[in-house]
N, C-alpha and C positions, 0 to 999 in steps of 0.2 A: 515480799513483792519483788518483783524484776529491778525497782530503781535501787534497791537494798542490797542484790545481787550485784551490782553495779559498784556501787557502793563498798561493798566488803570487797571485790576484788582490785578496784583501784584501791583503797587505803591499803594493801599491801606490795602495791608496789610504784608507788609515789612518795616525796619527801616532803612533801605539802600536805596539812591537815585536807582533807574531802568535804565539802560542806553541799548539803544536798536542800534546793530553798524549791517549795511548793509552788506551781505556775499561780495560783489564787493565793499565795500568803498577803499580799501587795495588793491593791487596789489599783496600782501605777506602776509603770517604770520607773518614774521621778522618786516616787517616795523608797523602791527598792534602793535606789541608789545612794539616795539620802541616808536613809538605814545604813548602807556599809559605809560612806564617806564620816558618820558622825556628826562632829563639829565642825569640820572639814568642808568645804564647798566642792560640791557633786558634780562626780565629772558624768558622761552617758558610757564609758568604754569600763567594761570590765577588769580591759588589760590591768588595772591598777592596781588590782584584788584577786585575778587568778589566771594561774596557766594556761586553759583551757576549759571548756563548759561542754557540758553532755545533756543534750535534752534527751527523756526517758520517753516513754510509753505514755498511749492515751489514758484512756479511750478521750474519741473526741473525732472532728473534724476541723482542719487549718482555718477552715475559711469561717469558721463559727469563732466569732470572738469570744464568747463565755468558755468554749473548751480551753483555750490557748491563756488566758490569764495575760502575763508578759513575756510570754514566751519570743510570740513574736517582734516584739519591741526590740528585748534579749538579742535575737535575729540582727535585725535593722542595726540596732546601734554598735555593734559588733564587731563589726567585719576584718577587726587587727586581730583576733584572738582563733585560735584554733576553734573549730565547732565540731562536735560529732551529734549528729542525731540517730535518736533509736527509733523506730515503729514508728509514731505519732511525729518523735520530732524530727527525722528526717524525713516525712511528707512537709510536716513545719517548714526545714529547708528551702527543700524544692517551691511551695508554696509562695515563701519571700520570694526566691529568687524568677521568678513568673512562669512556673507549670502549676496551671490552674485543674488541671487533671483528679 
């Protein structure tokens, strides 16, 4: 798949392991977050767990919360960390940041 393609070309040229998490693995943002904090009290900013974040390909629509998982939460809570989106998740982007388009 395209997010695998993604995938195998950053892990060869990044120094940080690549971790690729499903938009539905989560039922919540909280609970994604909780998952990487641990035992740890959860913070909502990625920054504490990775360089940067790449939202991949749909299929889906922004505005359909079942396509989006926590994507867009991901989004929202975000805003210190680099973002790049692909197909889906740079409509995602645009989406958060109010082109309803």
């Amino acid at each position: 798949s395209y997010t695998y393609n993604l995938y195998q070309h950053l892990s060869t040229t990044t120094t940080q392991p690549v971790t690729v998490v499903m938009n539905d693995a989560y039922s919540s943002w909280g609970d994604f977050m909780q998952h990487l904090s641990g035992n740890a009290s959860p913070t909502n900013s990625l920054r504490d767990h990775f360089d940067c974040v790449i939202l991949s390909p749909g299929p889906g629509q922004p505005a359909c919360s079942d396509d989006m998982g926590i994507v867009l939460e991901a989004i929202r809570s975000n805003s210190d960390i680099p973002i790049l989106g692909v197909c889906l998740g740079h409509q995602a982007l645009g989406y958060v940041y109010g082109n309803d388009k």
